[in-house]
Each structure stands twice: as C-alpha cells, then as structure tokens.
Backbone as a printed PyTorch tensor [residue, N CA C, xyz], in Angstrom:
tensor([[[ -7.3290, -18.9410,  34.6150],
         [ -5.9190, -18.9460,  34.2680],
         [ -5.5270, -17.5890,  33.6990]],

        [[ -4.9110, -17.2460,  34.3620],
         [ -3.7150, -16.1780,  33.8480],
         [ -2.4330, -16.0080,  32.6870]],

        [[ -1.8120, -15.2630,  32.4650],
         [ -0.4360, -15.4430,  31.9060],
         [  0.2620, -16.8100,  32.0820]],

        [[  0.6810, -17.3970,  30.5880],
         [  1.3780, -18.4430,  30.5750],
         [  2.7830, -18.2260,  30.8430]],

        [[  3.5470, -18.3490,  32.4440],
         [  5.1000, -17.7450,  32.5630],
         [  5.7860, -19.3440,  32.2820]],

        [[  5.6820, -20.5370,  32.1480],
         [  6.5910, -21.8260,  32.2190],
         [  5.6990, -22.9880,  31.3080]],

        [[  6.1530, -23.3940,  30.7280],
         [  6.0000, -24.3360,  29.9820],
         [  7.3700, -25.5060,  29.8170]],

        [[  7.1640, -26.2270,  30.5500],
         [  8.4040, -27.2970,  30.5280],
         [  8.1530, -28.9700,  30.1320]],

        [[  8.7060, -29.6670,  29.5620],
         [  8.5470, -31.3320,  29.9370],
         [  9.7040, -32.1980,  31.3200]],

        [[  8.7700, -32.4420,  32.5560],
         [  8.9740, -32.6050,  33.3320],
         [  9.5530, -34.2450,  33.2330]],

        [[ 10.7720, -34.7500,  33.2660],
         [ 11.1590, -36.2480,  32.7120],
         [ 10.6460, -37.2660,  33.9720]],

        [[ 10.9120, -36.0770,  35.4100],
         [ 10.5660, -37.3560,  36.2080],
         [  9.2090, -37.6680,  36.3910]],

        [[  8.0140, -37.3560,  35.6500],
         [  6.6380, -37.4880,  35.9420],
         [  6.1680, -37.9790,  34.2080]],

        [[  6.5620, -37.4190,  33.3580],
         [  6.5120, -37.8130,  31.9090],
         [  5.2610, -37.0030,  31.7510]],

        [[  5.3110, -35.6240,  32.3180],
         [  4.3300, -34.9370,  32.1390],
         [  4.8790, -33.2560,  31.1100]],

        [[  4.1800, -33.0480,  30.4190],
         [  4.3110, -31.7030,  29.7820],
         [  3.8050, -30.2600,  30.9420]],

        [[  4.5510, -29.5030,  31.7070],
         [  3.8980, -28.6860,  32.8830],
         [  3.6140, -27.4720,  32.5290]],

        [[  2.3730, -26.6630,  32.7740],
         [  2.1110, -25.1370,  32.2320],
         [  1.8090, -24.9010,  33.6550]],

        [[  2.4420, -23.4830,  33.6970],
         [  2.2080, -22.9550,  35.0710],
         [  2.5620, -21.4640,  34.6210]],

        [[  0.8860, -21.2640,  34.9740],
         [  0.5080, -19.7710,  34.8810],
         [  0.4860, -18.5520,  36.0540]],

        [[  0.5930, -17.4490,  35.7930],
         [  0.6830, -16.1220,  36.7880],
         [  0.0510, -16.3390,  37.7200]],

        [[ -1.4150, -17.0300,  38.3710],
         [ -2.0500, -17.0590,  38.6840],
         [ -1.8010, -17.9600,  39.7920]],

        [[ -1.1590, -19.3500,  39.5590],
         [ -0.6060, -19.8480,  40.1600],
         [ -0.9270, -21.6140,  40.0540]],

        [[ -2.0110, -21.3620,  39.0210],
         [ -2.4730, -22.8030,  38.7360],
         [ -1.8340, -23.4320,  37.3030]],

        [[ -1.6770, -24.2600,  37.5220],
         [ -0.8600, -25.3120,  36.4040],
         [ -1.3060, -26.7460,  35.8260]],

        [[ -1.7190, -27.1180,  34.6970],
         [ -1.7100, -28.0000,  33.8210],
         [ -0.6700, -28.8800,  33.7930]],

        [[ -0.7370, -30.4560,  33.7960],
         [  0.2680, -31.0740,  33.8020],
         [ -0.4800, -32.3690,  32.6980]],

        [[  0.0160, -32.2800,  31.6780],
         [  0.0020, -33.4090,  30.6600],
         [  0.4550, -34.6600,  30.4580]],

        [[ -0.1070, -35.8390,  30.4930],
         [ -0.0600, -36.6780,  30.7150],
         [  0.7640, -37.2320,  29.5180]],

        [[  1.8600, -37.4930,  29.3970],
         [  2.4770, -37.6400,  27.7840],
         [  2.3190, -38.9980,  27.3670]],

        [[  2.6480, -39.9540,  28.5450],
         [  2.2410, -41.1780,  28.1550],
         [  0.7470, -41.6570,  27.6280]],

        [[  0.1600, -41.3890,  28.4820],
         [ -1.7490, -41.2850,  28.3690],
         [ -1.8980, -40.8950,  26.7900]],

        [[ -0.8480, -39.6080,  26.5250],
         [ -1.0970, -39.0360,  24.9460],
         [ -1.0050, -40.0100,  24.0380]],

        [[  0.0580, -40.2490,  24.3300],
         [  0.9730, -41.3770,  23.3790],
         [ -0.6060, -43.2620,  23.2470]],

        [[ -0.3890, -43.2890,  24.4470],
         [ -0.9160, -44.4270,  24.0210],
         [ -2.3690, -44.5460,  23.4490]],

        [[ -3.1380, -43.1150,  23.7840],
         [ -4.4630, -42.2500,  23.1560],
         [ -4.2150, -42.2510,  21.2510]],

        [[ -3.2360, -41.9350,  21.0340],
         [ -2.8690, -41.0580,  19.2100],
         [ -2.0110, -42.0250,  19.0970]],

        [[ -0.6830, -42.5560,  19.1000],
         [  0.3370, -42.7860,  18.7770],
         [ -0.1090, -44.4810,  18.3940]],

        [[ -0.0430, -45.1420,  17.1460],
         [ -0.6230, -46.1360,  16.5050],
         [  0.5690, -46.8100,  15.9540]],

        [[  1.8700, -45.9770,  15.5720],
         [  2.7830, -46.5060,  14.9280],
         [  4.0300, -45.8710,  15.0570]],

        [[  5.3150, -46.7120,  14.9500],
         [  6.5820, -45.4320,  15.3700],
         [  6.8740, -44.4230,  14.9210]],

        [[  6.4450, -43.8510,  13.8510],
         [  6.4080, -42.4200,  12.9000],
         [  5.6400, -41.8610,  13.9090]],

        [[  4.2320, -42.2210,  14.7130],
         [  3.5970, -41.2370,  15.4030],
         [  4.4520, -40.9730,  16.6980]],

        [[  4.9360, -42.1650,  17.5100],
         [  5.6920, -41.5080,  18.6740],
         [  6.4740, -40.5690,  18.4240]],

        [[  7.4930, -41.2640,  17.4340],
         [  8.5930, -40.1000,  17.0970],
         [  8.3210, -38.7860,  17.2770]],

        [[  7.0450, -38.9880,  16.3430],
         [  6.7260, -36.7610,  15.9470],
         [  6.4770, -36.4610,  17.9110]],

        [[  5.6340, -37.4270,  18.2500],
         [  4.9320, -36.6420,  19.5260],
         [  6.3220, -36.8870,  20.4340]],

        [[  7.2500, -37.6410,  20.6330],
         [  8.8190, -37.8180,  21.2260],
         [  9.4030, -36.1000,  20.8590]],

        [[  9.3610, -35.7350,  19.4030],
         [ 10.1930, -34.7010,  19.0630],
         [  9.2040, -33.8420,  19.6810]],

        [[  8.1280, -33.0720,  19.7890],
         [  7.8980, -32.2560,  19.8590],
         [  7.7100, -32.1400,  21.5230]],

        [[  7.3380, -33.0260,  22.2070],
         [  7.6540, -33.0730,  23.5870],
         [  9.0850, -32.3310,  24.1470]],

        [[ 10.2150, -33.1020,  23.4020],
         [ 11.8920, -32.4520,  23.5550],
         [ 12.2000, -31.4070,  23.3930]],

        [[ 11.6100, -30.7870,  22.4800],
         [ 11.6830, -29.3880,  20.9230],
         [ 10.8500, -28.7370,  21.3140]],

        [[  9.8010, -28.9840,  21.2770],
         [  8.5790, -27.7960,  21.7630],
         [  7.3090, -28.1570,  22.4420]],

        [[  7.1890, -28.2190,  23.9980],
         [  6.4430, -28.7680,  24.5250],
         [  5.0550, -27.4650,  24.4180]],

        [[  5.1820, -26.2690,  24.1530],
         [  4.3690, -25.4500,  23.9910],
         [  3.5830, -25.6320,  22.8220]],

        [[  4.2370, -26.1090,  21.6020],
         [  2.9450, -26.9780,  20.4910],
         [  2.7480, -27.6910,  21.2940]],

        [[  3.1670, -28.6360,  21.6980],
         [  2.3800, -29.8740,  22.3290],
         [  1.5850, -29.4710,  22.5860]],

        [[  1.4650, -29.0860,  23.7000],
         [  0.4160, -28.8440,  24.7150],
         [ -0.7240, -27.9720,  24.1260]],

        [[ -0.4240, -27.1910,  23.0040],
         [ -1.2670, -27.0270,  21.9370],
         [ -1.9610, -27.5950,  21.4980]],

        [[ -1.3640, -28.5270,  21.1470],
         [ -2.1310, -29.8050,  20.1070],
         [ -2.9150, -30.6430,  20.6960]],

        [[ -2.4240, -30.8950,  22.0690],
         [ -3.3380, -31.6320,  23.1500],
         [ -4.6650, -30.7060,  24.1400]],

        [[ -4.2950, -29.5570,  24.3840],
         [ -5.3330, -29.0500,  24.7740],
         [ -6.6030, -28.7710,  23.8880]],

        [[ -6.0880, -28.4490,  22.5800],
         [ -7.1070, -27.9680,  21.3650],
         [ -7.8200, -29.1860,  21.0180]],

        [[ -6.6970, -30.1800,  21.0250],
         [ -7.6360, -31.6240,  20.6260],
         [ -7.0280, -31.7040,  18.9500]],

        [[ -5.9040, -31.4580,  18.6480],
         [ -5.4040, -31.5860,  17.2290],
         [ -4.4670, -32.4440,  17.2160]],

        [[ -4.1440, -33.4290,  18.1810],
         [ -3.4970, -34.5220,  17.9270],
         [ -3.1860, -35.0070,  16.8570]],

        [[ -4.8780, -35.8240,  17.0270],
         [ -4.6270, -37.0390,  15.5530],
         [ -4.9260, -36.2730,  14.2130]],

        [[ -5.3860, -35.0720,  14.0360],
         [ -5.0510, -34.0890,  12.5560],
         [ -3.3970, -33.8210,  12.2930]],

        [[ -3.0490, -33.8660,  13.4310],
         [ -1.2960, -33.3710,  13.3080],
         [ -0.2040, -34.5400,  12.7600]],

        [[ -0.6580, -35.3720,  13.6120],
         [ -0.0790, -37.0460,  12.9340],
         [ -0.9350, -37.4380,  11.9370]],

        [[ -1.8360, -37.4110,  11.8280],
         [ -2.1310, -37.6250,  10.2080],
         [ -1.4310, -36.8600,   9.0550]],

        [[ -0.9050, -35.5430,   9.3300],
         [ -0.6880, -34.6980,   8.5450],
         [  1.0010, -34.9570,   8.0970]],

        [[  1.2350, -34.8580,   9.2610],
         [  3.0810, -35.0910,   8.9930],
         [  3.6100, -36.1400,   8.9950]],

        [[  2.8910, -37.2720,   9.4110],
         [  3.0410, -38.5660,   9.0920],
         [  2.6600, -39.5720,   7.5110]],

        [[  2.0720, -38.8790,   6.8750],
         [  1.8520, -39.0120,   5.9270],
         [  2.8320, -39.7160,   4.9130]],

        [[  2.8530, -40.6690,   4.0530],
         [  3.5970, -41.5030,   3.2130],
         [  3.8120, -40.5310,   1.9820]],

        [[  5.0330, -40.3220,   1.6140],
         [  5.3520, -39.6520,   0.4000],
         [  6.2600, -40.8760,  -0.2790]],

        [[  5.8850, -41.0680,  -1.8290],
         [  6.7960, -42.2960,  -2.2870],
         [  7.5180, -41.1900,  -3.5800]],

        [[  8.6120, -41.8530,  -3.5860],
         [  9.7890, -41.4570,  -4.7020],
         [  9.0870, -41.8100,  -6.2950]],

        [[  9.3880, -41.0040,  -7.1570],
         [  9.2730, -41.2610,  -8.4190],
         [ 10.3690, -41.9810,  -9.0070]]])
C-alpha cells in the first residue's frame, strides 16, 4: 500500500473505504465492527459518530485493533456530585 488519497463511509455497503495511490483499497466492515465491540447504546453511538465525523479514526481504531480501549475510555460513567 501506498499513499492514503480517499477515505470515505460508503452508506450503500455499510462499509468504511480506504483507497490508496497504488490502487488497492480496504473496505471495513462497520456492521461486523459494531456487532464485534458495540455491547450497549453509548458504544454504537460513539462508533455511529465517528463513522459520520471521522471515518479516518475509525479505521484507525479498527485497523490498530483499539476498538474496545476506545469505548471503554469514552464511554465511561461519570456521576454528578
């Protein structure tokens, strides 16, 4: 793989798409993600927003394998004093 030129979320496949200089491309399975990490609606949400917002973390988080550190992290319960 080459230069990363496209990074998109593709709606009609429900895939996250990287397509590099080279000419080969990654296509992420978002559902597969979701039903892999996503345990509760706080987790879809985050992985919903960042799919919409920034599919380039995503695909970060899923290629590296930092999923479930990421939803553990920002999902996290904060209670009021």
């Amino acid at each position: 793989m080459n230069k990363l030129i496209k990074c998109e979320y593709n709606m009609d496949t429900a895939c996250v798409e990287l397509c590099y200089s080279d000419g080969s491309m990654i296509a992420i399975d978002c559902l597969a993600v979701e039903n892999e990490y996503a345990c509760c609606l706080s987790h879809i949400t985050e992985l919903d927003y960042l799919i919409y917002n920034d599919p380039l973390a995503y695909a970060d988080l899923v290629l590296t394998g930092d999923v479930e550190e990421y939803l553990r992290t920002v999902t996290q319960k904060t209670y009021l004093d």
